[in-house]
C-alpha positions as CSV (number, residue, x, y, z in Angstrom):
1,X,5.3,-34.7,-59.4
2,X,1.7,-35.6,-60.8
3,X,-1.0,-33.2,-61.4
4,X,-3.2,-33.6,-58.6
5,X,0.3,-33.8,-55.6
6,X,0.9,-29.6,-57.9
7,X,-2.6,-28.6,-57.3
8,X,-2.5,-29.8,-53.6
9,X,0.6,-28.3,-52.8
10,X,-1.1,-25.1,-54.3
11,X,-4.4,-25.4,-52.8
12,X,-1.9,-25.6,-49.2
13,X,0.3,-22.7,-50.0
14,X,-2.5,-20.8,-50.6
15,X,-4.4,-21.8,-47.1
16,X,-1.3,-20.7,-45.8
17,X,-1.5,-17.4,-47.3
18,X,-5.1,-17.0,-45.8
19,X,-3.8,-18.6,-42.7
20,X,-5.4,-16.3,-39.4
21,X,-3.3,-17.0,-36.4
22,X,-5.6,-17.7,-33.5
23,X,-3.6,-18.5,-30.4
24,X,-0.9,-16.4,-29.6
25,X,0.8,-15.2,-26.1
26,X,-0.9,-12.2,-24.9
27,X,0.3,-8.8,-25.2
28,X,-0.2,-8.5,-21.5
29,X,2.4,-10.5,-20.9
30,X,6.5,-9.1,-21.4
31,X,8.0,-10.4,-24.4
32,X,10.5,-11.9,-22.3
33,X,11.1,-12.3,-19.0
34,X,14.0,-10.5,-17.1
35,X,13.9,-11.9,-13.7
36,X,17.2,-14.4,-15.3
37,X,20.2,-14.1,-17.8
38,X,18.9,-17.7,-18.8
39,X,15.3,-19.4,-19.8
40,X,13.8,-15.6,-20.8
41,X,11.2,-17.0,-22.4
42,X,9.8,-18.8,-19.5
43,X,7.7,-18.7,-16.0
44,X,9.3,-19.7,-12.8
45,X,6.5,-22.4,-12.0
46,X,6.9,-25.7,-12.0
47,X,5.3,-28.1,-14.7
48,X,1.2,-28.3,-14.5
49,X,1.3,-25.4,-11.8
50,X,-2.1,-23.9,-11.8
51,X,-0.5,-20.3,-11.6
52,X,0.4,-20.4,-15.3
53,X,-3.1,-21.1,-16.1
54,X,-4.4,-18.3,-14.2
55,X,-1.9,-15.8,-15.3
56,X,-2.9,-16.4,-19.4
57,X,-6.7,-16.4,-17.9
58,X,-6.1,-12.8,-16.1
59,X,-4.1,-11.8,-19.1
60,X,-6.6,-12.1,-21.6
61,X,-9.6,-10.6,-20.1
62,X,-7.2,-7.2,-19.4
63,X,-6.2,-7.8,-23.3
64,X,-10.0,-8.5,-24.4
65,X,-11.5,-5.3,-22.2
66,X,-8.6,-2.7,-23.1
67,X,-7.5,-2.7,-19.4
68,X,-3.7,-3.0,-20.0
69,X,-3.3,0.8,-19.9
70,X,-5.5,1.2,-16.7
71,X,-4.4,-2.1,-14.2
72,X,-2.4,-2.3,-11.7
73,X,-1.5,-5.9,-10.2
74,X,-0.4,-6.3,-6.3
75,X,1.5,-9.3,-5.9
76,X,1.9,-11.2,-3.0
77,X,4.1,-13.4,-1.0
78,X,4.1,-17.2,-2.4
79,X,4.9,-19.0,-5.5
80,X,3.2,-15.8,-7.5
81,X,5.9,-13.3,-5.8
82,X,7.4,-12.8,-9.3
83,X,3.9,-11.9,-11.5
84,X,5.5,-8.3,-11.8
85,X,8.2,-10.2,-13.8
86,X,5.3,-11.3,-16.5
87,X,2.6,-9.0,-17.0
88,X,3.4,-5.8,-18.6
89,X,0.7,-3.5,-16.2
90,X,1.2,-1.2,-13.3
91,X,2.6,-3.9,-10.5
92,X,3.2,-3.4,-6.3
93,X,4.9,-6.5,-4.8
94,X,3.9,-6.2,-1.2
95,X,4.6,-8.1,2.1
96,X,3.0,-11.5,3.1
97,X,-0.6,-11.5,3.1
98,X,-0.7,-7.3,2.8
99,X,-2.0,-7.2,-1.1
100,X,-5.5,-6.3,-0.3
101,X,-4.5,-3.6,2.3
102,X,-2.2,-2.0,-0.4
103,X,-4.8,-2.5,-3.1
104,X,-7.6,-0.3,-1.6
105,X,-4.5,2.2,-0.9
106,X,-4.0,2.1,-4.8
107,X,-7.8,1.9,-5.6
108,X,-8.1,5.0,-3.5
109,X,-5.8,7.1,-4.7
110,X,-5.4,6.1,-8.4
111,X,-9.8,6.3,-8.9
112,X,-10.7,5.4,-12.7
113,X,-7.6,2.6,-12.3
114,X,-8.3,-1.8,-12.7
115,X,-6.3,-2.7,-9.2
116,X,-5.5,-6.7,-9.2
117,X,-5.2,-7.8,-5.5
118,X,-3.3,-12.1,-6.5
119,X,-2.8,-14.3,-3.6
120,X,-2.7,-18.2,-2.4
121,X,-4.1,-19.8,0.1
122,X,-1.5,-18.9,2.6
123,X,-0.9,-15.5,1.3
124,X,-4.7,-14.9,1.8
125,X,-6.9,-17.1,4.6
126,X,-3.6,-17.5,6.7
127,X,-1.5,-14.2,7.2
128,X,-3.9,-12.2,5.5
129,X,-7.4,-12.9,6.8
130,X,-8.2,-10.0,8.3
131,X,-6.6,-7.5,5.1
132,X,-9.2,-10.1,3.0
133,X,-12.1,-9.9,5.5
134,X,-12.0,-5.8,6.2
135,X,-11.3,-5.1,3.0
136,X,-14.7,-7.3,2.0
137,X,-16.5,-5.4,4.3
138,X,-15.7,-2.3,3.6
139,X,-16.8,-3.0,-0.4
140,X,-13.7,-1.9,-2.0
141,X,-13.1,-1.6,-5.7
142,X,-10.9,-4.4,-6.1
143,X,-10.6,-7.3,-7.9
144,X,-9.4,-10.2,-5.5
145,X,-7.4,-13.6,-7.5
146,X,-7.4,-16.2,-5.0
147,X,-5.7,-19.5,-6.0
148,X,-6.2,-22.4,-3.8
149,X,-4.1,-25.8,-3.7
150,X,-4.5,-26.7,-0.4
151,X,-0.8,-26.3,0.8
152,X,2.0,-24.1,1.5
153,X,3.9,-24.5,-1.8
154,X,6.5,-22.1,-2.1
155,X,8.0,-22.7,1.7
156,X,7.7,-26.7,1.2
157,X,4.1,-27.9,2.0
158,X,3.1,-26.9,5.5
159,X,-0.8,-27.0,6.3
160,X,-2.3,-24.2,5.0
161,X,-5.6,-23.1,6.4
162,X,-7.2,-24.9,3.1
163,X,-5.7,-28.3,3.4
164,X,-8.2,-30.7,3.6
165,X,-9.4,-33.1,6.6
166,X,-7.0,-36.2,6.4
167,X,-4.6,-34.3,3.6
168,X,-0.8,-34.6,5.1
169,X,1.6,-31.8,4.9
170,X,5.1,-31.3,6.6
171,X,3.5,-29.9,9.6
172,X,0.4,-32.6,9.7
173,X,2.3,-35.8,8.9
174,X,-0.6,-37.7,10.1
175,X,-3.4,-35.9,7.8
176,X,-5.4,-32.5,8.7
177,X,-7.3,-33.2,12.4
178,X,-10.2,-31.0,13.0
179,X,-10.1,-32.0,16.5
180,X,-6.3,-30.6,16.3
181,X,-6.2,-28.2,13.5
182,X,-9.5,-27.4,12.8
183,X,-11.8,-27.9,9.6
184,X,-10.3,-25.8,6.3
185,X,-11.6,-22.2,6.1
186,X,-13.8,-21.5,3.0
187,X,-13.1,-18.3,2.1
188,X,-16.0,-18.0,-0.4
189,X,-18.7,-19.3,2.5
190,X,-17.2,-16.4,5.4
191,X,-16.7,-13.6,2.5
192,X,-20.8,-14.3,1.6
193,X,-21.6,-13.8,5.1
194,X,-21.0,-10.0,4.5
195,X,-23.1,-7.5,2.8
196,X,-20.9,-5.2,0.9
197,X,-19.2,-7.7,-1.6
198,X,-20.4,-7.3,-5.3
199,X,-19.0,-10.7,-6.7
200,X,-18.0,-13.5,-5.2
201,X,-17.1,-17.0,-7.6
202,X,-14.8,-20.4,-6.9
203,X,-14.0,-21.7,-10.2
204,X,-11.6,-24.9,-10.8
205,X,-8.5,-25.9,-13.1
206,X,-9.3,-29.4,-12.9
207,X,-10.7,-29.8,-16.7
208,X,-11.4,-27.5,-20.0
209,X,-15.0,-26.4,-19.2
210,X,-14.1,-25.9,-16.0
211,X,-11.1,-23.5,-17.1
212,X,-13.6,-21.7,-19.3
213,X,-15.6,-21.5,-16.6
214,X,-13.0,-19.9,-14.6
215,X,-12.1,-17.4,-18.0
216,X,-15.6,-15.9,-17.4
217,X,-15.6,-15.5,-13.7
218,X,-12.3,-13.6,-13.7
219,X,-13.7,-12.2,-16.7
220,X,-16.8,-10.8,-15.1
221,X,-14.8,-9.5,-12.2
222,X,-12.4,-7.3,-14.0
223,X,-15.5,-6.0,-15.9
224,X,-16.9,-5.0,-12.6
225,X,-13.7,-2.6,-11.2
226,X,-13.8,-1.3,-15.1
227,X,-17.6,-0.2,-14.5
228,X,-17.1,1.1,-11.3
229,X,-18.4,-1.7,-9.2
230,X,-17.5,-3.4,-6.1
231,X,-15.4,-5.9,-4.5
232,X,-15.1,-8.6,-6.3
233,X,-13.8,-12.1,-5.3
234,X,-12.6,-14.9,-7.6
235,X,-11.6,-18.2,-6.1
236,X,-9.6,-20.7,-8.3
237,X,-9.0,-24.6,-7.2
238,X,-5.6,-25.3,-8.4
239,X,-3.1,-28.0,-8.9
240,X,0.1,-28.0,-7.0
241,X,2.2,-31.1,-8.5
242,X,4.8,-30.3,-7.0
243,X,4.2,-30.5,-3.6
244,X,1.2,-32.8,-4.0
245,X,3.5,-35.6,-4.9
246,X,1.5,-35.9,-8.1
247,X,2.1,-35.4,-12.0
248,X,0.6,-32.6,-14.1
249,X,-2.9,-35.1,-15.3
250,X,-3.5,-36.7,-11.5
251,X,-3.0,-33.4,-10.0
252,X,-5.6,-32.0,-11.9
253,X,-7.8,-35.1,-11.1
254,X,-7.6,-34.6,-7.7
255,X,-8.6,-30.9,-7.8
256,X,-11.5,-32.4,-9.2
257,X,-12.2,-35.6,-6.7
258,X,-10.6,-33.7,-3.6
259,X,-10.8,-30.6,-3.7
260,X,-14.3,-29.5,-5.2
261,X,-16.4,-31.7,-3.2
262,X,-14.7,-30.1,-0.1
263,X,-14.7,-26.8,-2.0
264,X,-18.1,-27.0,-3.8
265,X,-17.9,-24.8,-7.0
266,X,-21.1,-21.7,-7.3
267,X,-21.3,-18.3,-7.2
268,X,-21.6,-17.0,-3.9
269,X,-23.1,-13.4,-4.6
270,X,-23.6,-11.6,-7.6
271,X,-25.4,-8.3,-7.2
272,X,-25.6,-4.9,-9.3
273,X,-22.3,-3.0,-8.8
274,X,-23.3,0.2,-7.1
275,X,-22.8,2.4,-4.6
276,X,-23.1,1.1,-0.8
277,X,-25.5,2.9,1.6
278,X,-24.1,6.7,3.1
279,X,-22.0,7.1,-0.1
280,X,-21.3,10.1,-2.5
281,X,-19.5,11.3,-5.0
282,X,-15.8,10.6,-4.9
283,X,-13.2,13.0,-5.0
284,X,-10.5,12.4,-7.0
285,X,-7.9,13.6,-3.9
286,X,-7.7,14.8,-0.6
287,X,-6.8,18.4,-2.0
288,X,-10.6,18.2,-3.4
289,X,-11.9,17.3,-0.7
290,X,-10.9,20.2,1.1
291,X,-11.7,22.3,-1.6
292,X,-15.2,21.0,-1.8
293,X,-15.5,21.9,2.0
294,X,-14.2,25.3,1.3
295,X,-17.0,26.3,-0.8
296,X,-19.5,26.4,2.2
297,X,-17.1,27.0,4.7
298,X,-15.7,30.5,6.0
299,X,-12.3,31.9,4.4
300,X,-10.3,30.6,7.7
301,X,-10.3,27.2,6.1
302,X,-10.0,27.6,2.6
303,X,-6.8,26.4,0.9
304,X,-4.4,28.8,0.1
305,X,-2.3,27.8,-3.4
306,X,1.0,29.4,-1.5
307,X,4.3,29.6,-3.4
308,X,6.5,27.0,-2.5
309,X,10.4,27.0,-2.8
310,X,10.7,23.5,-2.2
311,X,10.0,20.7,-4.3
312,X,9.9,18.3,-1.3
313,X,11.0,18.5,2.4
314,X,10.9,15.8,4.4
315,X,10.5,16.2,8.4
316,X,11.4,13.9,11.4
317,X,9.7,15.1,14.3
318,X,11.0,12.9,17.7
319,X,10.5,13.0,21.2
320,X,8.6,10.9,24.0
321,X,5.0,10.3,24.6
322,X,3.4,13.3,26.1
323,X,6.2,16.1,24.4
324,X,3.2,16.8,21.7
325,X,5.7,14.5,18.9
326,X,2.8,13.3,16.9
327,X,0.9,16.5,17.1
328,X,3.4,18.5,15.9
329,X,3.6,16.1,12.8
330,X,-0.4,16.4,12.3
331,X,0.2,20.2,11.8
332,X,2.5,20.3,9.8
333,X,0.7,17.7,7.4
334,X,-2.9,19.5,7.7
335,X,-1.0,23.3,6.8
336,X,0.5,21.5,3.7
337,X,-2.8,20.2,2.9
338,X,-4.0,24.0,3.1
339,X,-1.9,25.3,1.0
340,X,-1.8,23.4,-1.9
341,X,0.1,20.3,-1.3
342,X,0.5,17.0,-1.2
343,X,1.4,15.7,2.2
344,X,2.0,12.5,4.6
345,X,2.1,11.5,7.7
346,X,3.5,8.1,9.7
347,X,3.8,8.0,13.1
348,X,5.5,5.3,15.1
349,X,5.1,5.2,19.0
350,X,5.5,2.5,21.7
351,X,2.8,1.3,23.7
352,X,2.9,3.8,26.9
353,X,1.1,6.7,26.6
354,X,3.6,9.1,28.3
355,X,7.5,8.7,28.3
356,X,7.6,5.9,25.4
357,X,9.2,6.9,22.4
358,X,7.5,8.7,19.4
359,X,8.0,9.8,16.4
360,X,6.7,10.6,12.9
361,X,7.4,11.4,9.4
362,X,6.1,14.3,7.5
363,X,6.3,14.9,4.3
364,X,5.3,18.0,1.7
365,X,5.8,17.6,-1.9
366,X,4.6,19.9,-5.0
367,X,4.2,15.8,-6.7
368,X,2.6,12.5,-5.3
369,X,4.2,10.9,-3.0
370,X,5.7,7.2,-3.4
371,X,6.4,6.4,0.2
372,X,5.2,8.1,3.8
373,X,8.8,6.4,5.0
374,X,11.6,9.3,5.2
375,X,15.0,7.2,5.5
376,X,16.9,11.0,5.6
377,X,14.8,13.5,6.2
378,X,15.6,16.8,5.4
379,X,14.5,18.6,8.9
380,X,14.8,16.5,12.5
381,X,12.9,18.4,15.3
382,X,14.4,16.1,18.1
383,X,12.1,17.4,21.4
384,X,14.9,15.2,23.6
385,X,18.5,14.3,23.6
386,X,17.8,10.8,23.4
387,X,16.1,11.3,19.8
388,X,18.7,14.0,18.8
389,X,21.3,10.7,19.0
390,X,19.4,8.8,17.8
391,X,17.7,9.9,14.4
392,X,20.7,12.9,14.2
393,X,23.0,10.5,11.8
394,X,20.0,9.9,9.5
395,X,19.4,13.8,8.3
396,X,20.6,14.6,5.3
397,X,23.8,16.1,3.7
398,X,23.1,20.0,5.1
399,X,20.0,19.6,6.3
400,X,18.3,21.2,9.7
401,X,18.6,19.9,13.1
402,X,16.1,21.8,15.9
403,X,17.1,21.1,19.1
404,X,14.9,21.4,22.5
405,X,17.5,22.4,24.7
406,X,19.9,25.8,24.8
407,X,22.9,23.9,23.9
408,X,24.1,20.5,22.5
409,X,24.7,17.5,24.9
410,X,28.4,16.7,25.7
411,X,30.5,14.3,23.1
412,X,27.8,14.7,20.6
413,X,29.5,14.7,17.5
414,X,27.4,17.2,15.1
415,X,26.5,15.4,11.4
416,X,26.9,17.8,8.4
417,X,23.8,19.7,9.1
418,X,22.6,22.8,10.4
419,X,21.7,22.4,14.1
420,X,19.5,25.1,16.1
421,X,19.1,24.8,19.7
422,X,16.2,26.4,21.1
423,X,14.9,25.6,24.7
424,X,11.3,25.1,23.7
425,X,10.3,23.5,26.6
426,X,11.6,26.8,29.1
427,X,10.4,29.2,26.8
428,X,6.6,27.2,26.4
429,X,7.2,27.1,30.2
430,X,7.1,30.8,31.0
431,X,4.0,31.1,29.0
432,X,2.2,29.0,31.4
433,X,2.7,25.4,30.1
434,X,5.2,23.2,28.9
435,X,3.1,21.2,26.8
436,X,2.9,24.2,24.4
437,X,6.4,23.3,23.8
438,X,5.8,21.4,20.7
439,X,4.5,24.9,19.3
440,X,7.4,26.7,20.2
441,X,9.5,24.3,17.6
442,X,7.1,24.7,15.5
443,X,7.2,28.2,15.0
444,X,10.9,27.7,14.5
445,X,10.4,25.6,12.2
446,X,8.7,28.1,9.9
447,X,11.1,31.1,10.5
448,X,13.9,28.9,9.8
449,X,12.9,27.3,6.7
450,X,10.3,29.4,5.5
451,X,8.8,26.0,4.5
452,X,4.6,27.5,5.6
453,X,3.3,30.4,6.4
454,X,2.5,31.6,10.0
455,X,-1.0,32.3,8.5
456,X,-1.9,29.3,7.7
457,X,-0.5,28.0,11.0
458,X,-2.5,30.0,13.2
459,X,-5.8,29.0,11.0
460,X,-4.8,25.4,11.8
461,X,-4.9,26.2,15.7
462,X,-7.3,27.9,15.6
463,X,-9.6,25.0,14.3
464,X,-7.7,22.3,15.8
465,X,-7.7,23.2,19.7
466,X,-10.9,24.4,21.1
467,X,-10.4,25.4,24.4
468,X,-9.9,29.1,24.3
469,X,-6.9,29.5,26.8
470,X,-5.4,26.8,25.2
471,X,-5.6,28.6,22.2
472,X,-4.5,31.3,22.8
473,X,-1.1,29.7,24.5
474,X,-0.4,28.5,21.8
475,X,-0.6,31.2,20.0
476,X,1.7,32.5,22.1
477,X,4.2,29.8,22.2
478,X,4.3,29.7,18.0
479,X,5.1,33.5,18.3
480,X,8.0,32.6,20.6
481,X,9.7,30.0,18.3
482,X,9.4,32.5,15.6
483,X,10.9,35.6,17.7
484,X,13.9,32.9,19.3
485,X,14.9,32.1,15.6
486,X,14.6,35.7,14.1
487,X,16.3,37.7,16.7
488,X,17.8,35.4,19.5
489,X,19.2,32.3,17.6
490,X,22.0,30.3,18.6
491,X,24.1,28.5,16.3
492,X,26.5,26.8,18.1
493,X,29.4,27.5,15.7
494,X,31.6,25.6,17.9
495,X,30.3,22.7,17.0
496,X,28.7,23.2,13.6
497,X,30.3,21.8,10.3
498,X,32.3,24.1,8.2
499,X,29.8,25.8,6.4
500,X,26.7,25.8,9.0
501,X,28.5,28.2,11.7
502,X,27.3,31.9,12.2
């Protein structure tokens, strides 16, 4: 080897030595992907999918603003149903077209947290137009990814609300008719219209600057939710190869040619991030809230830190329209509330007013709650044989049963639970009205379990009903449910488990 080839192969080694790697795959991201035995290293999307793009594009602004530790990411329905597969953040998957609904749930109750509301075209302007459009309007502190390609791509290229005038799909095989199925919506143009949105952007993948341009927009809209600020709304025109027909370079072409003349690119609205009109202080919890009202309030509603023996109890509370089901449920939630804990409630009734079904959970925990859906609660209060049938076989394992009726229907077959039959509806009867019936199982319900106390039940009343006679009935009828369970209850040890008799 000559001279000069030793001093150039020196001269490389040592540029490799004082090489600085530059491009690397975000931290953001998994270091490999789980959602397959095979091809770990690897997205599910197909080849010059604009989803990729827009991933490593959301993925670096969380890495370059320090947001990894503080984002969550809703996914949606659509070819981005996996993205909790690939970024390494807090991540929802929700149903079709429900991510910005569960994202101001998150934003709301996680304050001080990045929430990621990422849809398509279907997910968002079809399905989900009016969780977009409220959510818009009401200014909430999320961070809205909307990628736009003009079709259906994950079910097979239907006409999506976005698909352009003359652009075929499999359910517009002779192009998109606006005498038949209307002009595209622009989501951009209709979110504008409203005055509560902070920042709203369409960007396009159809060329470099144009992908830079879109870095910055998505970019400036996660700096927004980290400062505080408003909704903000990021629309991205993106290649679908796929289902276009096209490969990886034309598709990006005709983002460019197609899609951004009918989808001009501009920022819609960009104001200060601040606080809308009527607005305060936030509390960082409903508990708070309560306890800031307590501070100008009288002792009656102040909340009382009781001792709990539970961790969580869960409560079914069944019935028909009319029987007081729902009201029952409210109670029960607002006494947890004042005394310490955290609570939820989720009713679920037909459309008639009286004599439909109706029923609600309830649940009490000393921790957050993950879900207001009880699969097997721990108490059913069944106000009518028809619920005891039906939710009976979803209590659980040696759980409570409270029955509105002085015995057990005939061939009921008893699950392994605890079942006390009280007939509410005679004893709210005697008192002058069988509406008060609901408070009758109620006050059984805290003799029996111990679960509240009878203080904080009667404060709730109290505040709740207004009319004085109707007040005072219930009063009454509570006292009743709590006398029938101390002194006169009836077990049924005929029919009771082994174990639950006596």
């Amino acid at each position: 080897m000559s001279e000069e080839s030793m001093v150039a192969v020196a001269e490389i080694g040592a540029a490799q030595d004082d090489f600085e790697l530059l491009h690397a795959k975000s931290p953001v991201f998994y270091p490999v992907y789980e959602r397959k035995s095979q091809l770990k290293q690897q997205t599910h999307y197909c080849p010059g999918c604009g989803h990729g793009i827009v991933h490593k594009l959301v993925a670096e602004a969380i890495e370059d603003l320090s947001l990894q530790d503080r984002t969550i990411l809703v996914s949606p329905v659509g070819c981005a149903v996996f993205a909790y597969y690939y970024f390494d953040v807090g991540n929802v998957q929700v149903a079709h077209g429900r991510a910005p609904a569960a994202a101001t749930g998150l934003a709301r109750a996680c304050p001080g947290r990045v929430v990621i509301s990422y849809q398509g075209d279907g997910d968002l302007a079809a399905i989900g137009t009016a969780e977009i459009v409220h959510a818009a309007n009401r200014g909430e502190k999320i961070c809205v990814i909307f990628v736009n390609n003009a079709i259906y791509g994950m079910t097979g290229g239907q006409m999506a609300p976005t698909t352009l005038v003359g652009q075929k799909s499999t359910t517009s095989p002779w192009g998109r008719r606006p005498a038949n199925e209307g002009y595209p919506i622009r989501m951009c143009e209709l979110l504008a219209t409203l005055e509560a949105p902070a920042y709203i952007e369409r960007v396009a993948l159809c060329d470099n600057k144009n992908i830079m341009k879109a870095r910055r927009a998505i970019r400036k809209a996660l700096e927004i939710q980290r400062d505080g600020g408003g909704f903000a709304f990021v629309e991205v025109l993106s290649p679908c190869p796929t289902i276009w027909g096209l490969d990886a370079v034309a598709a990006r072409n005709w983002v460019a040619e197609k899609m951004v003349p009918a989808f001009p690119l501009n920022v819609f609205r960009d104001r200060k991030p601040g606080p809308l009109p009527g607005g305060g202080p936030e509390p960082r919890s409903v508990a708070e809230v309560l306890e800031i009202e307590a501070r100008t309030a009288d002792d009656s509603s102040k909340i009382q830190h009781a001792s709990h023996s539970f961790q969580t109890l869960t409560v079914k509370v069944a019935g028909s329209g009319g029987q007081g089901a729902l009201l029952l449920g409210q109670l029960l939630t607002e006494m947890g509330l004042r005394e310490g804990l955290e609570v939820s409630w989720l009713p679920s009734y037909g459309p008639e007013m009286r004599s439909g079904s109706a029923h609600c959970h309830v649940c009490l925990s000393k921790e957050r709650i993950g879900s207001p859906l009880i699969s097997h609660p721990d108490v059913l209060i069944a106000m009518n044989e028809i619920s005891l049938r039906k939710f009976s076989p979803q209590v659980a394992p040696h759980g409570l049963i409270l029955y509105n009726h002085e015995q057990l229907p005939e061939h009921f077959a008893p699950p392994e639970a605890r079942i006390v039959c009280i007939p509410a509806s005679e004893i709210a009867d005697k008192l002058g009205s069988t509406k008060a019936a609901n408070m009758v199982l109620l006050g059984a319900l805290l003799e029996e379990t111990g679960c509240l106390g009878a203080d904080t039940a009667l404060r709730v009343l109290d505040e709740k009903v207004k009319k004085i006679e109707l007040r005072n009935t219930n009063r009454e009828a509570l006292e009743a449910g709590r006398q029938f369970v101390d002194k006169e209850v009836w077990t049924g040890a005929e029919t009771q488990p082994d174990g639950f008799a006596g």
